[in-house]
MIGUSE-525604 format. One record per atom (N, C-alpha, C): residue number from 1; residue in one letter; atom name; z, y, x. Coordinates in Angstrom, 1 decimal. Last residue first. Layout:
<pagus>
[NUM; A; CA; [Z; Y; X]]
...
</pagus>
This chain:
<pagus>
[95; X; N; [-122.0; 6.1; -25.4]]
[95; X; CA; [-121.3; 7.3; -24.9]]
[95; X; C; [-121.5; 7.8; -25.7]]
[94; X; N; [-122.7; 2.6; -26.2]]
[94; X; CA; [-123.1; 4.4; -26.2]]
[94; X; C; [-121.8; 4.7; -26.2]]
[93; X; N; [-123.6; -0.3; -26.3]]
[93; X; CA; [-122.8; 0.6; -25.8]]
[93; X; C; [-123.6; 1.5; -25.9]]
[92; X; N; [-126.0; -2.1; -27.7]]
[92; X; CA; [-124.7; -2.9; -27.5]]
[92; X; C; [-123.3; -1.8; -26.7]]
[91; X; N; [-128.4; -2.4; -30.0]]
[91; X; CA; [-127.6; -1.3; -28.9]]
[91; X; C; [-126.4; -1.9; -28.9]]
[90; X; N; [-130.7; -4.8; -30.0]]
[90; X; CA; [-129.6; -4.4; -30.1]]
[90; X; C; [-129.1; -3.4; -28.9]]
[89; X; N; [-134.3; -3.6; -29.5]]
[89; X; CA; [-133.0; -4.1; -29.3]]
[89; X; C; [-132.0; -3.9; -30.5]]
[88; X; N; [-137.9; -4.4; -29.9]]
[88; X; CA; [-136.9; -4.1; -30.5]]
[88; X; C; [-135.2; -4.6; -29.6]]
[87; X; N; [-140.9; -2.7; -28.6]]
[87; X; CA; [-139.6; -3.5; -28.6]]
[87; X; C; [-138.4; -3.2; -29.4]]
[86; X; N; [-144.3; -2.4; -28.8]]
[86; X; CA; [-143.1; -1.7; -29.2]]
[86; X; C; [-142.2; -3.4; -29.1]]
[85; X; N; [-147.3; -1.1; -26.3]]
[85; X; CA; [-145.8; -2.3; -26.9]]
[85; X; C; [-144.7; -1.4; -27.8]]
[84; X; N; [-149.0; 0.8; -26.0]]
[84; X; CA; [-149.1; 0.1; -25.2]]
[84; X; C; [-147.9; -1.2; -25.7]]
[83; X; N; [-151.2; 2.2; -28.3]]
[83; X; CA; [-150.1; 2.2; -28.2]]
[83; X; C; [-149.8; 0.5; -27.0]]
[82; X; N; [-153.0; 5.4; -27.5]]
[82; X; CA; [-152.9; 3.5; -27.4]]
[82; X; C; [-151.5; 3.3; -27.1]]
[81; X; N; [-154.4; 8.3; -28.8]]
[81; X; CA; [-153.4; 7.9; -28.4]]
[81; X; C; [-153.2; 6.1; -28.1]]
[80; X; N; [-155.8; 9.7; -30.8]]
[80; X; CA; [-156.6; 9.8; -29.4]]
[80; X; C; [-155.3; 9.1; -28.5]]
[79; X; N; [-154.8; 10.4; -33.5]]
[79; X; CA; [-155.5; 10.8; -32.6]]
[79; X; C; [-155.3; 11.3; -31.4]]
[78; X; N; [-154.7; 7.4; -34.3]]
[78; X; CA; [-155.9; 8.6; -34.6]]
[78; X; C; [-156.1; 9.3; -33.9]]
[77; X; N; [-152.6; 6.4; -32.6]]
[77; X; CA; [-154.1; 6.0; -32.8]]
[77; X; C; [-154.9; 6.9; -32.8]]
[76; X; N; [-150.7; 8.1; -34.6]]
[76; X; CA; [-150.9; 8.2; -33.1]]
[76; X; C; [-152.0; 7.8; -32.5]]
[75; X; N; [-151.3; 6.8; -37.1]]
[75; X; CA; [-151.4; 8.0; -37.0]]
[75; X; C; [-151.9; 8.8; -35.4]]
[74; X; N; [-150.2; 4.5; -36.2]]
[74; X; CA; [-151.8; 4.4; -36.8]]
[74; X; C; [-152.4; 6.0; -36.4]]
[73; X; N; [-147.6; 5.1; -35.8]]
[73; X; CA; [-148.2; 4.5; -34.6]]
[73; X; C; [-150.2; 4.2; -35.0]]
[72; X; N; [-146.7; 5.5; -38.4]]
[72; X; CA; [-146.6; 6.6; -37.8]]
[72; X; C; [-147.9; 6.1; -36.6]]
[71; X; N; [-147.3; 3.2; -39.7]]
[71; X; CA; [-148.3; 4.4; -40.3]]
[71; X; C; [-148.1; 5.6; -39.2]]
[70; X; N; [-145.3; 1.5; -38.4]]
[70; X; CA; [-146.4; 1.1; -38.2]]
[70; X; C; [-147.5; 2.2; -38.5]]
[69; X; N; [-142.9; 2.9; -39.3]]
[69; X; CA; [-143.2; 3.3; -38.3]]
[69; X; C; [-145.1; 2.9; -37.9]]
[68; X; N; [-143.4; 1.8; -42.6]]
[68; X; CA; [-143.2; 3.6; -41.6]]
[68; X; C; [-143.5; 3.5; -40.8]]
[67; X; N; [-143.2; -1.0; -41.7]]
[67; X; CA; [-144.2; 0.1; -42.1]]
[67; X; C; [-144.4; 1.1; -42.2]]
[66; X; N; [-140.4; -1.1; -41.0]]
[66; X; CA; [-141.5; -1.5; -40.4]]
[66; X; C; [-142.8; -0.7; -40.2]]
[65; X; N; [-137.9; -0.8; -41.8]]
[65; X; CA; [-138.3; 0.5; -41.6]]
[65; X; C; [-140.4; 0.0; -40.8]]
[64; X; N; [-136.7; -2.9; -42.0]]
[64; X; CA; [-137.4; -2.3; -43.4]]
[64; X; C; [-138.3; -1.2; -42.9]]
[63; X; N; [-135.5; -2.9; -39.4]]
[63; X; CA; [-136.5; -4.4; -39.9]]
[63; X; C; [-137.7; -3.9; -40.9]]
[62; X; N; [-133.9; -1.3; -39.3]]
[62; X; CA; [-135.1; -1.1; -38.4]]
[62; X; C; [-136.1; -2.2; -39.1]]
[61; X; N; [-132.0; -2.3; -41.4]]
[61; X; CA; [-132.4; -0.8; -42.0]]
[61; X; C; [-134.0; -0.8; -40.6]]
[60; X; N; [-131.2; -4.8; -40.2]]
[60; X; CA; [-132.1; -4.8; -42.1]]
[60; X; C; [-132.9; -3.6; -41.5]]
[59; X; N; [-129.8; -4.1; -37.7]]
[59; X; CA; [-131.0; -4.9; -38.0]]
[59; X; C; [-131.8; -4.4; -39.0]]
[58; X; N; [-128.5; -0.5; -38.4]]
[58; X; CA; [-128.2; -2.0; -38.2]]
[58; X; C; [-130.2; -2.7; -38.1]]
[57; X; N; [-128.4; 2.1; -38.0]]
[57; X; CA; [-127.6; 1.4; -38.2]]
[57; X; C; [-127.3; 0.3; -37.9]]
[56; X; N; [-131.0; 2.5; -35.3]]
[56; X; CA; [-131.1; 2.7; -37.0]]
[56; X; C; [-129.6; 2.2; -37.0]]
[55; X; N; [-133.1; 4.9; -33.7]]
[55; X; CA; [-132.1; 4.5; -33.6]]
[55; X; C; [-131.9; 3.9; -35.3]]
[54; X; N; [-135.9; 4.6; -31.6]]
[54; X; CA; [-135.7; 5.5; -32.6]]
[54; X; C; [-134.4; 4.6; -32.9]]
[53; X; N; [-138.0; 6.3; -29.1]]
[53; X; CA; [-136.8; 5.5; -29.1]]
[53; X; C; [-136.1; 5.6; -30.3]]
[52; X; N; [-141.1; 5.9; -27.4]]
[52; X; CA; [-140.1; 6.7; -28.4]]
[52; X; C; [-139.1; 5.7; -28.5]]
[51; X; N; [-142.8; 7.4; -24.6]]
[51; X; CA; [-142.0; 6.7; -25.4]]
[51; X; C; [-141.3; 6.8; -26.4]]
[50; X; N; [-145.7; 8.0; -22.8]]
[50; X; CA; [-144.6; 8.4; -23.1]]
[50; X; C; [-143.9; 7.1; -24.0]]
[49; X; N; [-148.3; 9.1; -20.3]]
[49; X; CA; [-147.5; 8.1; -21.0]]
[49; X; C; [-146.2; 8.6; -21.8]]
[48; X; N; [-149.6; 11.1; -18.7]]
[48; X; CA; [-150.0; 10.7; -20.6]]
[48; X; C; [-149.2; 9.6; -21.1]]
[47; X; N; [-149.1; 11.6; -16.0]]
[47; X; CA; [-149.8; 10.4; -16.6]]
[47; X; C; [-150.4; 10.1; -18.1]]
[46; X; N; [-147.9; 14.1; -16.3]]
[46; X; CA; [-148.9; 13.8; -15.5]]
[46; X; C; [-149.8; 12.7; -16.0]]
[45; X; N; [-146.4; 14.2; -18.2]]
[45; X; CA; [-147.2; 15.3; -18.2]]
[45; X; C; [-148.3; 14.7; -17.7]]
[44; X; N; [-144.4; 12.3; -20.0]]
[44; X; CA; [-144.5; 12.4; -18.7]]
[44; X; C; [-146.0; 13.1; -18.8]]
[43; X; N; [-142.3; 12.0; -22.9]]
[43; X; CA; [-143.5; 12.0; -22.2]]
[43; X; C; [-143.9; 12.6; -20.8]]
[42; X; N; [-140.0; 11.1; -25.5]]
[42; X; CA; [-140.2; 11.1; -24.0]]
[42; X; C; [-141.8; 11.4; -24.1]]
[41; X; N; [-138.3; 11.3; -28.1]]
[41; X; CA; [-139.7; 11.0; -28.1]]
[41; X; C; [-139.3; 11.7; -26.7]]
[40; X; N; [-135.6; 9.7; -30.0]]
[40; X; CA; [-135.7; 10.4; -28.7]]
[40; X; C; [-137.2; 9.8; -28.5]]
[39; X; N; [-133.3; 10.0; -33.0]]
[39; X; CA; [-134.7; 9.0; -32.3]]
[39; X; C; [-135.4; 10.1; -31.1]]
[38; X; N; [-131.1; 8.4; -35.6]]
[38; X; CA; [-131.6; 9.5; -34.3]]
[38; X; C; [-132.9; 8.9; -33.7]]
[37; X; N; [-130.8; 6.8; -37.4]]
[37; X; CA; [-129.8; 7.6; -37.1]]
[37; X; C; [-130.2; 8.4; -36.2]]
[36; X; N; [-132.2; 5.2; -40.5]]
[36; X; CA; [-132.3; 5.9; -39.8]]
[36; X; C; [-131.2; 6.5; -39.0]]
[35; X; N; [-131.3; 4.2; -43.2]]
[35; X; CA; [-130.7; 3.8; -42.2]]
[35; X; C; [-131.0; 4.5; -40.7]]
[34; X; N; [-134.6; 4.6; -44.2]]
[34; X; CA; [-133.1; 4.1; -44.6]]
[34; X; C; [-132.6; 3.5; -43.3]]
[33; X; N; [-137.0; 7.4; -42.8]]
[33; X; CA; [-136.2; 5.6; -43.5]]
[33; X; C; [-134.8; 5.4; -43.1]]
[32; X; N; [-136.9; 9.9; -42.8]]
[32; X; CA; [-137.0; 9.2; -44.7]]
[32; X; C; [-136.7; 8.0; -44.5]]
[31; X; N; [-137.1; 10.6; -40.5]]
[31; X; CA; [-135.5; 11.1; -40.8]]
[31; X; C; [-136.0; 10.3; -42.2]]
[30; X; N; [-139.8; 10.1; -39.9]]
[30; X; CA; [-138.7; 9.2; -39.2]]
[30; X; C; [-137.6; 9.4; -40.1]]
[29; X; N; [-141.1; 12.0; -40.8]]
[29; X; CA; [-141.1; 10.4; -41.9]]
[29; X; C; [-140.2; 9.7; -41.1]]
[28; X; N; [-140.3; 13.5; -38.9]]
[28; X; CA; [-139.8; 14.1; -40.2]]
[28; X; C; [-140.2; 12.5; -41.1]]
[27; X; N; [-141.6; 13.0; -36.8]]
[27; X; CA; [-140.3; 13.1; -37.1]]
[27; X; C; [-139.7; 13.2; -38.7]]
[26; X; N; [-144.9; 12.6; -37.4]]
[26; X; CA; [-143.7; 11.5; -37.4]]
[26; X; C; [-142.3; 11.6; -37.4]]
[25; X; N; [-145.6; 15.3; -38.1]]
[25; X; CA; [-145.9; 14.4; -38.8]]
[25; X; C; [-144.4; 13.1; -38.7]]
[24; X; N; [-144.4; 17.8; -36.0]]
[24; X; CA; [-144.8; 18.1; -37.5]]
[24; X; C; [-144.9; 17.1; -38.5]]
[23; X; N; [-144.0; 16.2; -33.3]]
[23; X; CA; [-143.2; 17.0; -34.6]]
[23; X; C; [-143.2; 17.5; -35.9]]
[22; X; N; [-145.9; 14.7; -33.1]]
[22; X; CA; [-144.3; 14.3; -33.7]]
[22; X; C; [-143.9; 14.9; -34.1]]
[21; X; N; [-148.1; 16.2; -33.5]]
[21; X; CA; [-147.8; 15.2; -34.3]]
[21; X; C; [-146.7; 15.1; -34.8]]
[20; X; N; [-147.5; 17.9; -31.4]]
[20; X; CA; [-147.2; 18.5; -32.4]]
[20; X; C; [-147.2; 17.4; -33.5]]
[19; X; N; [-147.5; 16.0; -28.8]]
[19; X; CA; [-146.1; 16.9; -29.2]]
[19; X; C; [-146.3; 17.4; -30.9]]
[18; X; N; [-150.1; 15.7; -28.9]]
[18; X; CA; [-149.2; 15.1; -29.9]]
[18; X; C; [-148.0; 14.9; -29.7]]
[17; X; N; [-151.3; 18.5; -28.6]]
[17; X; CA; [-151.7; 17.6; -30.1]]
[17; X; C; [-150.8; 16.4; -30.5]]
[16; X; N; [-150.2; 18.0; -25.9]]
[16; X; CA; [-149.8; 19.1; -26.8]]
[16; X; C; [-150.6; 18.7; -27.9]]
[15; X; N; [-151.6; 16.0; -24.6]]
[15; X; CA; [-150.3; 15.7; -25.0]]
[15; X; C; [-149.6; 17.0; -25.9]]
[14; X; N; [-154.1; 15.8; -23.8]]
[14; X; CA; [-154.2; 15.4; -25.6]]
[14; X; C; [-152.4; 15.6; -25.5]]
[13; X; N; [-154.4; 16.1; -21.1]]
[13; X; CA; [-154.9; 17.0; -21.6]]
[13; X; C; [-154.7; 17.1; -23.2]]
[12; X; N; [-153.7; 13.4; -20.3]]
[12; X; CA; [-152.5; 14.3; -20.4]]
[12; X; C; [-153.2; 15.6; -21.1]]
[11; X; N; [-154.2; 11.0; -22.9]]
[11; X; CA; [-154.8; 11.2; -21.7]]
[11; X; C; [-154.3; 12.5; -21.7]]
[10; X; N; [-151.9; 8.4; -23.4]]
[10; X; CA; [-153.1; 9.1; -23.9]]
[10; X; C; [-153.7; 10.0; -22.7]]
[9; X; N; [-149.8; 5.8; -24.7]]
[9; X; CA; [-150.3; 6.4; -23.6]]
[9; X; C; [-151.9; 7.4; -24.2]]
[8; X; N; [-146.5; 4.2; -25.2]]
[8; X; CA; [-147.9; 4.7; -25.7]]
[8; X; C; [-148.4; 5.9; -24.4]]
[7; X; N; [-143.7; 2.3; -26.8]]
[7; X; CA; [-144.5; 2.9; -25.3]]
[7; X; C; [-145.9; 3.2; -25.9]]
[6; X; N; [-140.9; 2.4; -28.4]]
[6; X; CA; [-142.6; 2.3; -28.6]]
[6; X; C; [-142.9; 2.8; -27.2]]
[5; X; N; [-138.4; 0.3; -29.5]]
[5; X; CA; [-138.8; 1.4; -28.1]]
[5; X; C; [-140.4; 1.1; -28.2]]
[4; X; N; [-135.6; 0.6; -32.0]]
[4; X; CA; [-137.2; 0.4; -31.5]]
[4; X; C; [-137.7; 1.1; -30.4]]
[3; X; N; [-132.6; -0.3; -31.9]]
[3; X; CA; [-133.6; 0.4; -31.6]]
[3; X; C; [-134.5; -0.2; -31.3]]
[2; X; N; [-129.0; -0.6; -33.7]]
[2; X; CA; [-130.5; -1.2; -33.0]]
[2; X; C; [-131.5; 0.0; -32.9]]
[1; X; N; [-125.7; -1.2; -34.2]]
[1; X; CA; [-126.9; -0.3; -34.1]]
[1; X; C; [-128.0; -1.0; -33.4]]
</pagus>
């Protein structure tokens, strides 16, 4: 299994516009790429920072999933959001 860890930041007064992003926009093109298996969106109230964590099968299926995610993090851009790094791991243990 592997994961992408997006860090991003915005200003805390914009964080209910993009609670609703995710939910309404990016989750849902999350669950369409291949290989997809779960994915955990964080945010901390005070600062505007947050994170996403999105889970896939294997290498290929995050590798492919590129551009998706790239349209989601444009989207985030829009509005009103900097994306501070995305990382890629191997998941190497879960509970």
């Amino acid at each position: 299994m592997n994961a992408r860890v997006t860090r991003f930041e915005g200003s805390p007064s914009d964080l209910d516009k993009g609670i609703k992003l995710i939910k309404d926009t990016i989750m849902p093109s999350a669950k369409k790429m291949s290989g997809f298996k779960n994915g955990y969106w964080f945010i901390d109230r005070a600062s505007g920072k947050g994170m996403a964590v999105t889970l896939f099968d294997n290498e290929a299926s995050m590798r492919g999933s590129e551009t998706a995610a790239e349209e989601s993090r444009a989207q985030a851009t829009r509005a009103g959001f900097r994306m501070i790094g995305v990382e890629r791991y191997e998941v190497v243990a879960q509970t």
